[in-house]
RODO-2510 file (C-alpha; in nm, 4 decimals, decimal comma):
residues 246
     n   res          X          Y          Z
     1     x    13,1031     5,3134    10,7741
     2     x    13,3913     5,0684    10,7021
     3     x    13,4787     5,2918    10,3912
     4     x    13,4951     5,5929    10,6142
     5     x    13,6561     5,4780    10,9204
     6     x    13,9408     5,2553    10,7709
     7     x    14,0263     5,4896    10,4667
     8     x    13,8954     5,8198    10,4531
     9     x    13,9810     5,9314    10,7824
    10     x    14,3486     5,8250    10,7416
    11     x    14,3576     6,0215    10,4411
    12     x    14,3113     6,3437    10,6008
    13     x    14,5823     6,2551    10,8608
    14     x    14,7638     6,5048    10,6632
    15     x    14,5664     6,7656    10,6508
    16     x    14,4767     6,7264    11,0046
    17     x    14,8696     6,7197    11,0945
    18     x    14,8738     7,0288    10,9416
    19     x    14,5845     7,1801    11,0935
    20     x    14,6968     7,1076    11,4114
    21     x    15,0866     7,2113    11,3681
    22     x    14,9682     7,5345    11,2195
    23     x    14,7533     7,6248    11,4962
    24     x    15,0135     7,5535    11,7470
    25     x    15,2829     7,7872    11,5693
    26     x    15,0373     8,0675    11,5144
    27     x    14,9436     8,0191    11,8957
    28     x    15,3494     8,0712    11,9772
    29     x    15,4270     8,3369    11,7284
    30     x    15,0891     8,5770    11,7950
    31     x    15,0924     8,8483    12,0372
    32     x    14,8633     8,8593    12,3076
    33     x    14,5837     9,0688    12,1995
    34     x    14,6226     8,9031    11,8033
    35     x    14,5897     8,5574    11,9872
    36     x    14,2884     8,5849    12,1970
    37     x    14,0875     8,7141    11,8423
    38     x    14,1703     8,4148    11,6744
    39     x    14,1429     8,1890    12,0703
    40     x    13,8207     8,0312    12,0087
    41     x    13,8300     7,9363    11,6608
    42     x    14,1640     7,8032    11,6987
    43     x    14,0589     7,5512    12,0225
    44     x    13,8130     7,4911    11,7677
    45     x    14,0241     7,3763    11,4819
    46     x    14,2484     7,1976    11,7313
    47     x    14,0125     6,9866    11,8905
    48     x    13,8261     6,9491    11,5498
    49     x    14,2213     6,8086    11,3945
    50     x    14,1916     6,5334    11,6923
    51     x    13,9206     6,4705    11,6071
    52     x    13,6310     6,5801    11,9184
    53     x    13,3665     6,7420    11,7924
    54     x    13,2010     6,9573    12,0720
    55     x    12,8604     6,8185    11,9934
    56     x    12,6566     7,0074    12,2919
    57     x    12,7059     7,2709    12,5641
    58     x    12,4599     7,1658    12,8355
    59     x    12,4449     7,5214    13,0553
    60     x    12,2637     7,4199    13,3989
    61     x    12,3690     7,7333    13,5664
    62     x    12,1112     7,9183    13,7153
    63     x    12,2298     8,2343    13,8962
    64     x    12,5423     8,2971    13,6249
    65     x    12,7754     8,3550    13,9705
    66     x    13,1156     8,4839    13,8009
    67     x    13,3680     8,2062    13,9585
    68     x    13,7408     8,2461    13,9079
    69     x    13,8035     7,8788    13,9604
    70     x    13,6637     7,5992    13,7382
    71     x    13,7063     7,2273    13,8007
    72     x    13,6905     6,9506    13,5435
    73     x    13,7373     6,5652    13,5271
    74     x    14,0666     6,5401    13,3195
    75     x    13,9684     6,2885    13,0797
    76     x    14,2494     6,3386    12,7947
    77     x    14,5185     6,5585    12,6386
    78     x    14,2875     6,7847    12,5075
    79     x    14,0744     6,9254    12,7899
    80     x    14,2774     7,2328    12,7764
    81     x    14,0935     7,2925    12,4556
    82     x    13,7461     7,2157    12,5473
    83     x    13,8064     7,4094    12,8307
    84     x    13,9407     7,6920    12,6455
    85     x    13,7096     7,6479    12,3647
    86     x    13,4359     7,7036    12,6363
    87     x    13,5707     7,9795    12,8596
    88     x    13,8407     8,1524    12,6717
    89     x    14,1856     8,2244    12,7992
    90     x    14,1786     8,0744    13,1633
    91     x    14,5094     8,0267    13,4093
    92     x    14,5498     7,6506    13,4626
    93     x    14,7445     7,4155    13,7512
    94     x    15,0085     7,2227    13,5953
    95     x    15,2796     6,9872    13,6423
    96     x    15,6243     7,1696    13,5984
    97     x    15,6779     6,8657    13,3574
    98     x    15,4915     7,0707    13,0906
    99     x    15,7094     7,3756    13,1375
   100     x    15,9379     7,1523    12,8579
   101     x    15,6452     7,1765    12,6078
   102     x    15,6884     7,5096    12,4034
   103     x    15,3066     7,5071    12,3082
   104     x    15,2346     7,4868    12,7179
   105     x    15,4853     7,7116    12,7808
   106     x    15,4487     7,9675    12,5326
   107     x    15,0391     7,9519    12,6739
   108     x    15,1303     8,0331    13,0539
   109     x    15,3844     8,3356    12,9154
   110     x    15,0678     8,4838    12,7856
   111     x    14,8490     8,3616    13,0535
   112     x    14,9851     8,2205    13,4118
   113     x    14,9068     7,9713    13,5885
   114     x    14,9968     7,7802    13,8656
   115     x    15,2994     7,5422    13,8843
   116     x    15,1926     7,2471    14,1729
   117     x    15,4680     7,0202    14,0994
   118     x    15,7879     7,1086    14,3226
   119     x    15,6275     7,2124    14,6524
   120     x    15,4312     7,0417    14,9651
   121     x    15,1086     7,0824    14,9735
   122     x    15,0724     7,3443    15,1865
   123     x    15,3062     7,5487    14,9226
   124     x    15,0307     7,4500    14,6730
   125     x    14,7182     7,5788    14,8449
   126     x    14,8939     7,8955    14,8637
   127     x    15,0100     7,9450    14,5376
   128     x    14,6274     7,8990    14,4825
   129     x    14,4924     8,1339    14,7078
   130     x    14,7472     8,3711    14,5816
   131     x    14,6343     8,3714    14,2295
   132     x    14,2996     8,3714    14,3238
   133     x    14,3367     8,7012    14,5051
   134     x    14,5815     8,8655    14,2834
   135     x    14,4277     8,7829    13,8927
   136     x    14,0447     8,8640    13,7152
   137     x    14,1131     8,5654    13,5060
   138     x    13,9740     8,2011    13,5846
   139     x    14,2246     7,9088    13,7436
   140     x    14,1099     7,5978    13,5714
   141     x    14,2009     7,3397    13,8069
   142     x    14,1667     6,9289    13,7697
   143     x    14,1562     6,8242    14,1401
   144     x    14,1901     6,4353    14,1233
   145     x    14,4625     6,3221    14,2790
   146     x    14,6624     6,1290    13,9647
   147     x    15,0194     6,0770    14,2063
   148     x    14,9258     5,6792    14,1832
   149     x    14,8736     5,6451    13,8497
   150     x    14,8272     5,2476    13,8701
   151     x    14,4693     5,3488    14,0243
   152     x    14,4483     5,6607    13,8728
   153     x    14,0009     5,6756    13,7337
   154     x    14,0598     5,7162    13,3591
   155     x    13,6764     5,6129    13,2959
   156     x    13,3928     5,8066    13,1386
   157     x    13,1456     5,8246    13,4742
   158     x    13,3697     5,8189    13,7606
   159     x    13,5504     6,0264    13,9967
   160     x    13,8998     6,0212    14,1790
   161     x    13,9702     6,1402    14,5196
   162     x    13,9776     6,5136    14,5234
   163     x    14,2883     6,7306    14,6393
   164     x    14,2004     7,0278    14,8876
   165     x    14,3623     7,3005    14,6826
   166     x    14,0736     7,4256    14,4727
   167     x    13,8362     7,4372    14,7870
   168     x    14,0818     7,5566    15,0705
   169     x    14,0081     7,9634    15,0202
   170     x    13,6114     7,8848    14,9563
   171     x    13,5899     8,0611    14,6368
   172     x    13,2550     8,0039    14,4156
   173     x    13,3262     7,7159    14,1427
   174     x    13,1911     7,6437    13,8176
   175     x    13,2018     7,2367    13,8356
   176     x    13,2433     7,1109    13,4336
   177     x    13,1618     6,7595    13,3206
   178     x    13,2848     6,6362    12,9755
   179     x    13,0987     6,3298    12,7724
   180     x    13,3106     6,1402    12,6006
   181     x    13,0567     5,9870    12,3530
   182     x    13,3590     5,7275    12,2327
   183     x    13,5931     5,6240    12,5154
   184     x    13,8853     5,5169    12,3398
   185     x    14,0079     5,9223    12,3652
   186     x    14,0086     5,8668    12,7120
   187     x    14,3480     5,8009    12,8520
   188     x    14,5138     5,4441    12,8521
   189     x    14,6250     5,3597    13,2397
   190     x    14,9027     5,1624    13,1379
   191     x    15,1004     5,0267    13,4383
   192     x    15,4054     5,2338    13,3675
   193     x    15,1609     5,5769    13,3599
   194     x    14,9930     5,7923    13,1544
   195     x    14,9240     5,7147    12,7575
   196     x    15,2110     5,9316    12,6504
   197     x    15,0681     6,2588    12,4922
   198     x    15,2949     6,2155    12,1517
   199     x    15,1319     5,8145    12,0637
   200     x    14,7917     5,9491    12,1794
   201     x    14,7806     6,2544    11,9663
   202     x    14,9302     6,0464    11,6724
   203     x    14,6069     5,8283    11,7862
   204     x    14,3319     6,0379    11,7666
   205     x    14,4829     6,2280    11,4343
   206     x    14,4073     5,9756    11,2942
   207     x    14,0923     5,8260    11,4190
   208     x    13,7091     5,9516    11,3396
   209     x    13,5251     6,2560    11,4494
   210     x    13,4080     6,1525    11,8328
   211     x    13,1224     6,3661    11,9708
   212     x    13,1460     6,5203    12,3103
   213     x    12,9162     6,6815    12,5586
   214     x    12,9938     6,9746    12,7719
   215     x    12,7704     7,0436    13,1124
   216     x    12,8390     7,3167    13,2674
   217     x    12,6664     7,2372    13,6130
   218     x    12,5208     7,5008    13,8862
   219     x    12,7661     7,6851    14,0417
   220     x    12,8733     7,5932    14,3488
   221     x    12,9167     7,7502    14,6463
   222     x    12,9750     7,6959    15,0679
   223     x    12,7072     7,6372    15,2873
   224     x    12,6100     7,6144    15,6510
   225     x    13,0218     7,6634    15,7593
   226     x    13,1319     7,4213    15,5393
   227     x    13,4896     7,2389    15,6103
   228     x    13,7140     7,2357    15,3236
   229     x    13,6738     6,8640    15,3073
   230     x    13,3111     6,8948    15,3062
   231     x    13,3233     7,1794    15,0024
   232     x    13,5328     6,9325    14,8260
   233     x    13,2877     6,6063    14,8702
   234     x    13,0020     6,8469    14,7969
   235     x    13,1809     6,9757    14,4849
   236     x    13,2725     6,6482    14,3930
   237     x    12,9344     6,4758    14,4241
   238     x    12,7365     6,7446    14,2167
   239     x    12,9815     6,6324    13,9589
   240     x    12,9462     6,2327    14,0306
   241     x    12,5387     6,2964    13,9756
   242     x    12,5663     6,4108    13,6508
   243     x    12,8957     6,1953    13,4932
   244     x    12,6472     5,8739    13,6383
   245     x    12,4443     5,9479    13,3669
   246     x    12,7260     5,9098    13,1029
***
């Protein structure tokens, strides 16, 4: 294990640089309708070059209720691909921070999404709603509240406080849980923020194939004249019941 942790894996840093460069400039340069062919596969090879091997797809749906909105814990800079590699092409919330990333940007060209950054929150819920109403294709939305990154929840089997903007219009949501079965890919909380995304992809190009487990839990939905605050706690804790068994 020694053999293949310390030396063969950094020998295929290369390889896996290249893997993962590749992938990115094909995803810029395709067209639309070339892209989405080769969308699966290439989450695939992208998560595969960091090294996360999706390992299992736990499906605990039970009425297959077609959701536009999805909500996931955000674990580490590549849940866009396990997400993607799971749904295809979705719409995600972002920070307008990533509008400087040409692989980001080039992906909400082709696909939209919703920019949360530069408006109150009440701008945010209806940018939202808005999308909701006005696109077929899924919002993938991480609702923890990361503005205090000093307590931001970085761990494996727990839960931030939820924001209101995924649960404000009462649209049916497809809660996803991701098992990390090595938690060193899981961000760093370093007192000055995030892990940056360039020294953690550097990271994990490097390091050994980590396993992962996807649940996909039951669909969720409002009951009994829910508040939006209770849809979000009920949301929330269907996820918490599962990521307690991480």
């Amino acid at each position: 294990m020694y053999i293949f942790n310390n030396i063969i894996y950094p020998l295929l840093f290369p390889i896996r640089l290249l893997t993962y460069i590749s992938v990115a400039i094909i995803s810029i340069c395709l067209p639309k309708n070339l892209f989405e062919a080769f969308f699966k596969y290439g989450n695939l090879l992208m998560l595969l070059s960091l090294g996360i091997y999706p390992n299992e797809i736990i499906d605990k749906r039970l009425n297959k209720i077609e959701t536009k909105i999805i909500v996931f814990q955000h674990r580490s800079f590549a849940d866009c691909f396990i997400i993607n590699y799971v749904f295809g092409p979705v719409g995600y919330v972002f920070r307008n921070i990533f509008k400087n990333n040409i692989i980001i940007k080039s992906y909400i060209e082709k696909y939209g999404g919703v920019d949360v950054s530069s408006e109150g929150n009440e701008g945010k819920t209806k940018l939202i709603t808005e999308y909701i109403d006005k696109n077929n294709r899924k919002l993938a939305i991480a609702p923890e509240d990361i503005t205090d990154y000093k307590t931001r929840v970085v761990a494996n089997n727990k839960l931030g406080n939820f924001k209101s903007g995924a649960f404000v219009s009462y649209p049916p949501i497809q809660p996803v849980c991701i098992k990390f079965h090595d938690n060193d890919v899981i961000w760093k909380n370093y007192d000055n923020g995030f892990e940056k995304i360039g020294y953690w992809t550097i990271k994990q190009l490097f390091k050994p194939l980590t396993f992962i487990d996807i649940y996909l839990l039951e669909e969720c939905i409002t009951e009994n004249n829910m508040s939006v605050n209770d849809y979000k706690e009920f949301v929330k804790n269907k996820m918490i019941t599962t990521i307690k068994c991480f």
